[in-house]
Each structure stands twice: as structure tokens, then as C-alpha cells.
C-alpha positions, -999 to +999 in steps of 0.1 A: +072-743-691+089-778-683+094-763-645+061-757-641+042-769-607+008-770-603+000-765-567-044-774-569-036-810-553-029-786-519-064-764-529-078-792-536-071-803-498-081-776-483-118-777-500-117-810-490-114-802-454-136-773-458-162-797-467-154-819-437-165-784-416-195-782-433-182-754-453-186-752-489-154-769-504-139-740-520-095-739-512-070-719-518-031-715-516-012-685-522+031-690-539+056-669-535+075-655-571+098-689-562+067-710-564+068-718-523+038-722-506+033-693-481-003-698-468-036-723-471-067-722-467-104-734-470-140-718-466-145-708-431-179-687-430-194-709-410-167-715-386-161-682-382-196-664-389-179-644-413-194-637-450-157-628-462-142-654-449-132-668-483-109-696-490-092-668-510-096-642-483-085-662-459-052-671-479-047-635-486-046-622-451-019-645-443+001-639-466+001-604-462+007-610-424+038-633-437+050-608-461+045-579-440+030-560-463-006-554-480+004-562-515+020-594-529+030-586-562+050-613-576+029-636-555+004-668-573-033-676-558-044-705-569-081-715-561-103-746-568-131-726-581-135-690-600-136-664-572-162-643-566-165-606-568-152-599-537-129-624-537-115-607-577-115-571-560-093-584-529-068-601-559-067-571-576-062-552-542-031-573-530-014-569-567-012-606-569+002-615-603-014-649-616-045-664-612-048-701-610-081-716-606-101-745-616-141-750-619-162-720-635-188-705-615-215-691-641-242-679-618-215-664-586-184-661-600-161-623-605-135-631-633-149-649-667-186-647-652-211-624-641-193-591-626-161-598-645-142-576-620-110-574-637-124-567-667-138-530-652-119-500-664-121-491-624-096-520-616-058-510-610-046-542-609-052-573-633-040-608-630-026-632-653-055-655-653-054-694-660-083-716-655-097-744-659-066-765-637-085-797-621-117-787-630-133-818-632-122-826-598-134-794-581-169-793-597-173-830-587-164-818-550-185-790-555-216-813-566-213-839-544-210-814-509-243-798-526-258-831-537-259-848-503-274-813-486-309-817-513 
């Protein structure tokens, strides 16, 4: 795995900017099969007064609209903090192969907590899952956007 690149620094960015919206810093970035970045993105349910727009969402959707298509198999997400249910289900909808992501999320997250959507014998499609990339980084985001709001 000596060609391996870890593309969090760029999620990591994106949450970063989310939280400069006001938005929970939650980002996402979506690779090709070549490991090319094809779409970013950040929480923008505030912005856009939209409960799904998702960092992961929000990544998905453009990449579709890049690729043309509705799935992305072949295609990496890689996301600063364990996606939520919906968030899984839309994963498993666009076929995307591996799952990157870094912070857990006991008490909302879809993959290793709570729903465990991929997991379900009603999903067609499961990801490669690897966590736990910058974690330490992400929750600190996480509990410092969260800490200044109490």
C-alpha cells in the first residue's frame, strides 16, 4: 500500500470552512478509481435550508452530475466523521466502493454505530470501510465548533 494517498487533509478543509458558515464542520471529498479528486464539499444545511444537505450528500450529487451517471462504483468517499444513516443509505445507493472516514459518531452515526446501515440484510450495496483516518483532528474540530456554541 506504499501508493497510498490519504485525501482527509482536503475533508478536513471543507469541515473547516463549513464551520466558518456556521455549519457543523463535517467534509467530504469523493476519488475517482485513479484516486483524483472529483468533487468537495462541506455541511450546507444551513446555507441552504436543507436537512440532506450533507457534506456527503452534497459530494455525492456532484459527482454523479460529473460522472453522468447515478452510481459511482469504483469511486472513494472519504468523510471527516462516520456518516449518518442517511448519509450510509445514499453510499450504498451510488455503489461507491470504499469508505474513508475519520471520528466515530456513537449517538448519530449509520456505519459502526447506532443504525449500522450496511450491516442490514436490506442493503445491496456495501462498502469497503476504513476509519478512524485523522480522527483526532476531526473530533477536535467537532468539539471546539460545539464547545464555543454552549
Amino acid at each position: 500500500m506504499s501508493d497510498f494517498t490519504s485525501h482527509m487533509p482536503r475533508a478536513l478543509d471543507e469541515a473547516r470552512a463549513a464551520a466558518g458558515r456556521g455549519e457543523v464542520p463535517v467534509g467530504a471529498v469523493i476519488t475517482d478509481a485513479q484516486g483524483n479528486i472529483i468533487a468537495s464539499s462541506g455541511n450546507r444545511t444551513r446555507e441552504k435550508s436543507d436537512p440532506t444537505a450533507h457534506a456527503e450528500i452534497e459530494v455525492i450529487r456532484a459527482a454523479c452530475r460529473i460522472a453522468g451517471s447515478e452510481r459511482l462504483p469504483g469511486y472513494q468517499i472519504w468523510v471527516t466523521l462516520e456518516p449518518c444513516p442517511m448519509c450510509a443509505a445514499a453510499i450504498s445507493a451510488a455503489r461507491i466502493a470504499r469508505l474513508y472516514y475519520g471520528a466515530n459518531d456513537p449517538r448519530m452515526g449509520g456505519v459502526r454505530h447506532g443504525a449500522k446501515v450496511f450491516d442490514h440484510p436490506q442493503c445491496h450495496h456495501r462498502p469497503e470501510i476504513t476509519d478512524g483516518l485523522s480522527a483526532t483532528e476531526s473530533r477536535d474540530l467537532l468539539q471546539e465548533f460545539f464547545g464555543k456554541r454552549r
